[in-house]
N, C-alpha and C positions, 0 to 999 in steps of 0.2 A: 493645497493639494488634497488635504481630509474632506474638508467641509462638503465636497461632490458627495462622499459616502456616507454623511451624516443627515440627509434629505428625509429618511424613510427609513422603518425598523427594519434590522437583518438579522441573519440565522447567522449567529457564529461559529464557527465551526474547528473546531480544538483537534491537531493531533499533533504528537509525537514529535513526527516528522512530514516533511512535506518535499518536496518534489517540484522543484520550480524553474529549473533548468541545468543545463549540465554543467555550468560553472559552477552552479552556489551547491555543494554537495550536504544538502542538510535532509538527505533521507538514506534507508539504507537496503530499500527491498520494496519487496508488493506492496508495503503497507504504504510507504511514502508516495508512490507513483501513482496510485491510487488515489492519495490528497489529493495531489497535482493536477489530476484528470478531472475530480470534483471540482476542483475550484476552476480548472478552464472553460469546463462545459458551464459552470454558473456563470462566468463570462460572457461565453459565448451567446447564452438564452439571457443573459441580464437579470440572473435572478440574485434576487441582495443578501449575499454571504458576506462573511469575512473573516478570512481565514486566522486559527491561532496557535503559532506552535512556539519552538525555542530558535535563537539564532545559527544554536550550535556553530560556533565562530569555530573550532577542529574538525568540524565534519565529521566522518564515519574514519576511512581509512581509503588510502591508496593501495591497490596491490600488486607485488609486485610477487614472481614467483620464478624458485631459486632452478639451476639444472636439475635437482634431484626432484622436480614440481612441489616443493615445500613453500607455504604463500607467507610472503615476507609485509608487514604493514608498514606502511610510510603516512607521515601526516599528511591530511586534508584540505589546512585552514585555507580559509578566504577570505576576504576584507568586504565585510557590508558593506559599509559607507560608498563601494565599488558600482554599485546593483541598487541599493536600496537608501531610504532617507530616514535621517535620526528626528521622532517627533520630541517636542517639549511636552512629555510626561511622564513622571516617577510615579510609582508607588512602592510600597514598603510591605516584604512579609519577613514575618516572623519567626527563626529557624533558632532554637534552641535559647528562645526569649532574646535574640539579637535582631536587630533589622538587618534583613538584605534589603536592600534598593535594586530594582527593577524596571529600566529603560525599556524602550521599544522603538524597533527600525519599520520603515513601512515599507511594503511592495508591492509595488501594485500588477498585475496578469491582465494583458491586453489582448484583447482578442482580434484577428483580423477579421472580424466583422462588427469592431467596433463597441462591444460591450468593456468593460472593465469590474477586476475584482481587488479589494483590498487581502492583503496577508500583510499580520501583525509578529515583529519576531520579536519576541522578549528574551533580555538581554542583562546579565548582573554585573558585567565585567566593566565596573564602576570604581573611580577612587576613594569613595565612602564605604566602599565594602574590603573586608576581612580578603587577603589572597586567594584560602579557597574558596571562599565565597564569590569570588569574583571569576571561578570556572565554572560556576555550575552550571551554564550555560554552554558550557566549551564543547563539551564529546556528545556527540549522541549515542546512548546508548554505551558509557563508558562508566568506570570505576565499579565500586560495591554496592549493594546495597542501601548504605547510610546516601551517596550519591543520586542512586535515582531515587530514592523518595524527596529528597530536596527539590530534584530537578519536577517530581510531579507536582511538588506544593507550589513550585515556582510558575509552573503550567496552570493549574487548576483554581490555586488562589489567584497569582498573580495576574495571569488574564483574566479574569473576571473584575479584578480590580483597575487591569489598565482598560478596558473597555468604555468601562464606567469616566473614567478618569477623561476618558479620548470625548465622551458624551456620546457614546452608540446609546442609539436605543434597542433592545436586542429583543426579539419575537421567539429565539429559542436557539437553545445551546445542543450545538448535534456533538456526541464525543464519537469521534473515529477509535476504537480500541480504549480500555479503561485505565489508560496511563492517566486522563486529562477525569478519571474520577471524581476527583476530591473538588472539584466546580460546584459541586452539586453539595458538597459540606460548606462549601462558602454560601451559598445560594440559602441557604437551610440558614446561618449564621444570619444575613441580611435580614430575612423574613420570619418576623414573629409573629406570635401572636400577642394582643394588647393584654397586659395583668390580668385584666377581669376577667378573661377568657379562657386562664389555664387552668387546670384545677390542681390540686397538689399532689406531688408524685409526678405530675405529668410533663412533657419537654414542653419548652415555649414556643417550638420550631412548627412552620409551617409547612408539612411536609406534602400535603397535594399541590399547593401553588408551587412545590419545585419541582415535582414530578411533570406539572403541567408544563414544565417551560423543558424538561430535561429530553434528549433522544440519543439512544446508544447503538450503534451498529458494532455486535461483535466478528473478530475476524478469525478466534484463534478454537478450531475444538476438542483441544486435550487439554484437561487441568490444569496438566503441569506446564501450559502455555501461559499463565493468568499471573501477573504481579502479586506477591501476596509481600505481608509484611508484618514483623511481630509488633507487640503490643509495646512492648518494652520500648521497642526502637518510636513507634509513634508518641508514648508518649513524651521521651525524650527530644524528638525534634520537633513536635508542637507544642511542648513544657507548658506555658499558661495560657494555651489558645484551645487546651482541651481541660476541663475540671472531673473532679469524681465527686458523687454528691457527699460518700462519704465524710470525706476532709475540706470540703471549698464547698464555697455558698453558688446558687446558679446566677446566669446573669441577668439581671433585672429585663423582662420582658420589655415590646413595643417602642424600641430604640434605639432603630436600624439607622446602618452610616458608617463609615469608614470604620472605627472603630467600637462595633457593633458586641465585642466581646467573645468568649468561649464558646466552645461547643461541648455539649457535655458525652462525656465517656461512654455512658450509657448507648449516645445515641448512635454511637458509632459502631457499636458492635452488635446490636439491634442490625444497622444497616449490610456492614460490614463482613461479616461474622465474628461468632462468639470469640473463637478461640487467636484468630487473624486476622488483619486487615486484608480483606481482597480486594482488589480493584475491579473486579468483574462483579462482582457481589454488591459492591456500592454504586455501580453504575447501575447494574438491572436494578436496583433497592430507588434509587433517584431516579425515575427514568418510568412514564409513562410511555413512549410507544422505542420498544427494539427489535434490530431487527438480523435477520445474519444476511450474507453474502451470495448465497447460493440455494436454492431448494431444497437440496439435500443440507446442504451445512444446517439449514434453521431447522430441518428434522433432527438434525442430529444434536444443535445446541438447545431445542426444547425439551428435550428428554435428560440433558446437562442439568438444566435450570427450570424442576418442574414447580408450578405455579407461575410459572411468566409466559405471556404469548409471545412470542417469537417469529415476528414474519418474516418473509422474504422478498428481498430485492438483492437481483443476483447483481452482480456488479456489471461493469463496461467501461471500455477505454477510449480514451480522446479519437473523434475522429483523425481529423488532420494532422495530430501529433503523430500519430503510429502510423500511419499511410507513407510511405516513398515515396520522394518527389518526384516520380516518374508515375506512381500510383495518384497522385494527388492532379498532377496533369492531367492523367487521361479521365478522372471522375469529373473534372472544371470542365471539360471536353463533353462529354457525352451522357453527364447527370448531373449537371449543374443544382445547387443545393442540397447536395449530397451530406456539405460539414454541417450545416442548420437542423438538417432534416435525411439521416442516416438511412431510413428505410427506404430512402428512394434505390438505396442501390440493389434493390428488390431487382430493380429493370437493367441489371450488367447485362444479361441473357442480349440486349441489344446491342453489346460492344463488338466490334469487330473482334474475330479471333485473332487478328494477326497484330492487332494494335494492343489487349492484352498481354500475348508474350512478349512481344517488345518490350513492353514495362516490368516486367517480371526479369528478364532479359538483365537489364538495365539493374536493373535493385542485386541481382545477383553479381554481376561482374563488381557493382561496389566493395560487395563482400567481399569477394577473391581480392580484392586490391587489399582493404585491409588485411585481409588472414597473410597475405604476403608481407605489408608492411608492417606486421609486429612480428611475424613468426618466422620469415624468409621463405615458408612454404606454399607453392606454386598449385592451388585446386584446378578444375578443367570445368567450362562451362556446360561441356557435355553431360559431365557425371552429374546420379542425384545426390544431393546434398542435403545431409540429416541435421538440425540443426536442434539444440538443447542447451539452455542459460536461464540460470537462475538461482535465488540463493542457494549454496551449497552445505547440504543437512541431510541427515540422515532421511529422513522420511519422504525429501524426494528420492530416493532411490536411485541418483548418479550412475550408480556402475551396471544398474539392470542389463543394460545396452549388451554389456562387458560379460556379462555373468558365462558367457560361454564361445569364449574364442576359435574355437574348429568352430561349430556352427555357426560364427560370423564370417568368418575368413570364407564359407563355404558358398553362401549367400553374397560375399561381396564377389565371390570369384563367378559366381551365373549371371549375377547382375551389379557391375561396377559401383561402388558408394565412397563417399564421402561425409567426413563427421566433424562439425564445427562445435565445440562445448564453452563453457563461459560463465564464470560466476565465484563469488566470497563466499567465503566462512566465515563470520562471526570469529572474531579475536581469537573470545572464548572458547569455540566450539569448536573440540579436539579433533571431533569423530569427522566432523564439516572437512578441515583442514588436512586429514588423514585420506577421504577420499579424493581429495583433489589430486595429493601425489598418486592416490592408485589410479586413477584418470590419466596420468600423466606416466606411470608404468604401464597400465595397458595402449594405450598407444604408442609405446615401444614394441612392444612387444610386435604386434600388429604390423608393424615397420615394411614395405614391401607386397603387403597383404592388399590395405587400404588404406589412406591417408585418414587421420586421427587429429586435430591441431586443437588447443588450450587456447582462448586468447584471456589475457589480463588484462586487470581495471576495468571489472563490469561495468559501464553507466546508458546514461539513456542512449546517449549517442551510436557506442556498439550495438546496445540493443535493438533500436529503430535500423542496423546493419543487420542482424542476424534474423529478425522478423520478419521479415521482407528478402533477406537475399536465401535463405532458405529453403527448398524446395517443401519439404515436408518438417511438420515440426512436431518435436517426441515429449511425455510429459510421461513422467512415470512416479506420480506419487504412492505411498503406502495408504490404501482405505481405511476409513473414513478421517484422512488428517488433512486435505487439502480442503481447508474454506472456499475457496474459490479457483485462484489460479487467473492469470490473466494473458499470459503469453501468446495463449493461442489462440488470445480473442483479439489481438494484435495482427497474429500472424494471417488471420481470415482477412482483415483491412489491404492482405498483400496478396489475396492470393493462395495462402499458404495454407494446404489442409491438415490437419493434425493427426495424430496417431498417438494416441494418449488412454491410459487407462482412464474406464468409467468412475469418475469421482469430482467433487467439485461441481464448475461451470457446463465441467462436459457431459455429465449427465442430459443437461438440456440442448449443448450445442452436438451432442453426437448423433449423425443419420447416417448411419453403417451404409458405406460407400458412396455418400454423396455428398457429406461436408468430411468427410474423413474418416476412420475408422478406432473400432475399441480394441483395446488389450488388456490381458489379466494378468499376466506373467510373461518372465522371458522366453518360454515355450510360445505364446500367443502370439508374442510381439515376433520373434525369427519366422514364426509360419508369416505371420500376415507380413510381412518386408519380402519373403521369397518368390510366394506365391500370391500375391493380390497387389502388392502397393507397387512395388518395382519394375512389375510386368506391366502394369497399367502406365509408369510416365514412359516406358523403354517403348510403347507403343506394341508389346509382344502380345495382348490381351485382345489385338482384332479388330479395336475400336480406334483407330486414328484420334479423334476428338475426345477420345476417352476424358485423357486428363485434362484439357483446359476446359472440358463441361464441368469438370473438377473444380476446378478454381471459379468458375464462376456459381456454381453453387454455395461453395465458399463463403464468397461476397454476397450473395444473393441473400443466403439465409443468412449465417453468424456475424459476418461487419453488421449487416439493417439492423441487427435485432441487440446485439452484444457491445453497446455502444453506451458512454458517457451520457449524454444526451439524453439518449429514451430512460437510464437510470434515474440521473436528477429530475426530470417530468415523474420521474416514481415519487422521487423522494417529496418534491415540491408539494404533489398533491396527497400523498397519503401521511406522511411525516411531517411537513411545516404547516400547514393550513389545516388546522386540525379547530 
């Protein structure tokens, strides 16, 4: 079953987490769903990736939330061996001079058109390893600190060495986010330079041949978004796979191979930083071409990280994934190679009106079915329907919506609404958690007003429900903290025009009243609901056809353009063919 994917060099492509379908829960947010959409669309176009992350056999977390809206986590696990197939290949890294051993499951992403991609999940939960050794693959994104830097040497080393191991021949190492950094210290490790060549004082390491192979797309643009890690802790969990020239001799140049030897301490913090290890520091440090997610993000993460070019390629999501299968009907219908070639849906403007709503129609009563079947609560397809999910954190700004109850209740009382919300906090994240119950106390309150409903257990599945069955879709992040955002490039796929403040993706995807509109504040956002967006779908605005010229503007400009597909053609040509 490998040997297909061994034909021809591929661009590996390392994160985190990845996003593969709604059973295997081994992502936890934008960042994972995002893999998933790369590596489909590389499917889809046949372009030879191969995906690498961890098996995370715990997954993230189930959620479940209490009467008082307090979010309760429940385990995740899933059985690979269910999905995916166990290859014959070990390797061995070295976590505080002990071996872990490190298997790998394969899975493969089939496209229905016939492409296919490999994803590699690396996996320690072996009976040659240590108990906790044998988790560190378990949680995604779980325990302390000493945990995730295991789990990033187990990503960064260890995939590079099972690769090797599988026999890829690899064209170049993309890291999604700088968890899968330390790839590029292994890379450095491999490739010396021969004795004759170094001079004294100087590293043996070949550090443009691994810049040449290395590419990092950052996703995160606050510091305190960036993995960092002390010195102390490195070099106690890499003990003799890093030396100081002080006390240890270096290792003998020009004699690359599994057992290729240390890296020296110097060069790590050279790369790294002085005082910490950064993972964002050591990817741009290794890493010939990076790039951010959005226009604005790579303005804003160049000016983070001056002395590095920083381009941009704004992101885009799976055609056919995010599309409603009522939406997906009617594109096979009336734009046939619309999932290959996403800008055709340039030509909606030729759909019948009447065949559009319908489908739109259709995606929304799905949703009322769900929002009934978890919450008991009965929506109207008449009313508009506001609809807002995604991870739950401060700097989306959650309760904006809420910030002023007379003035909602006022506006839902001129023009009747509806409010669908959805989304985790982080274990960890108090402040995430804390708004979820104030979500869940304001629509109390609200009670009688307008209907308000929570639904539980974010995953793709609700969300392809809420994308789609949605009338208008609300984003309300704090400037400049949203990289991207991808919701509402989902939501364009259905139809669904946004109402989001200016940051992120929407900077590009915003045309004040014709893919949707901007907001600055909760002052901005209650005028434009009162006066421009509710008058416009209630038909009170004069213009009959108002809003579904709406929707298909929608489609027309942000699905064509804000798509999976025309990303990877980015990436393909300006990042892997270099």
């Amino acid at each position: 079953m490998l040997d297909e994917f061994l034909s021809l060099p591929r661009v590996a492509y390392f994160s985190m987490e990845i996003a593969l379908r709604n059973e295997i829960p081994t992502y936890a947010g934008g960042l994972g769903v995002l893999a998933g959409d790369t590596l489909r669309s590389a499917a889809d176009l046949r372009l030879p990736l191969v995906g690498v992350t961890l098996v995370s056999r715990a997954g993230y977390f189930r959620q479940e939330i209490d009467s008082g809206g307090q979010q309760i986590e429940r385990p995740a696990t899933w059985d690979p061996a269910r999905w995916a197939q166990r290859l014959d290949a070990k390797v061995a890294v070295r976590i505080e001079d002990r071996p872990v051993w490190v298997s790998v499951w394969l899975y493969v992403i089939e496209s229905r058109m016939g492409g296919r991609a490999p994803v590699l999940l690396l996996d320690t939960d072996l009976p040659e390893n240590r108990e906790d050794d044998r988790q560190i693959t378990h949680y995604l994104y779980g325990g302390d600190e000493v945990y995730r830097l295991e789990q990033e040497m187990v990503l960064g080393f260890g995939g590079v060495r099972i690769l090797r191991a599988l026999g890829f021949e690899i064209s170049a190492y993309h890291m999604n986010e700088g968890h899968s950094a330390l790839l590029g210290v292994e890379l450095l490790r491999h490739f010396t330079y021969p004795a004759d060549d170094v001079r004294p004082g100087e590293a043996p390491y070949d550090l443009p041949r691994t810049r040449d192979l290395c590419r990092f797309t950052t996703h995160t643009p606050v510091e305190a978004g960036h993995d960092r890690f002390s010195y102390e802790l490195v070099k106690r969990l890499f003990a003799s796979s890093v030396y100081d020239r002080d006390n240890h001799e270096a290792p003998k140049p020009g004699q690359p191979g599994p057992e290729y030897g240390p890296i020296g301490f110097s060069v790590l913090t050279s790369l790294g930083g002085a005082s910490e290890l950064n993972m964002t520091q050591l990817a741009l440090s290794v890493s010939d071409f990076v790039n951010g997610v959005a226009k604005r993000h790579a303005e804003v993460s160049s000016k983070m990280y001056p002395g590095y070019q920083v381009r941009a390629i704004t992101n885009g999501v799976h055609p056919y994934s995010w599309s409603a299968a009522s939406f997906r009907e009617l594109y096979d219908r009336f734009v046939p190679g619309w999932c290959h070639e996403p800008e055709l849906l340039g030509r909606v403007h030729g759909i019948p009106d009447a065949s559009l709503l319908e489908a739109h129609a259709k995606a929304k009563q799905a949703l009322i079915d769900k929002v009934h079947e978890l919450t008991g609560v009965v929506l109207q397809a008449s009313v508009a329907t506001l609809g807002f999910a995604r991870r739950m954190t401060a700097y989306k700004r959650p309760d904006l919506l809420f910030t002023d109850l007379t003035r909602l209740r006022s506006v839902a009382h001129e023009h009747p609404v509806q409010i669908v919300l959805a989304g985790k906090a982080h274990p960890r994240d108090a402040e995430g958690k804390r708004l979820i119950a104030l979500l869940h106390e304001r629509a109390r309150e609200l009670a009688g007003a307008l209907p308000v409903v929570y639904l539980p257990d974010y995953d793709l599945d609700l969300a392809l429900l809420l994308v789609s069955g949605a009338d208008i879709w609300l984003n309300t992040p704090l400037p400049p903290l949203e990289a991207s955002g991808t919701s509402g490039m989902k939501a364009a796929f259905n139809g669904v025009p946004s109402l989001s403040q200016l940051d992120g993706w929407w900077v590009e995807g915003c045309i004040e009243g014709v893919t949707g509109w901007a907001i600055e504040d909760a002052a901005s956002l209650y005028e434009k609901l009162a006066h421009t967006v509710l008058p416009l779908y209630y038909g009170y605005s004069g213009d009959p056809r108002g809003w579904v010229r709406l929707m298909k503007a929608t489609i027309g400009t942000n699905a064509a353009y804000f798509n999976s597909q025309r990303m990877m053609r980015r990436y393909a040509t300006e990042a892997y063919l270099r």
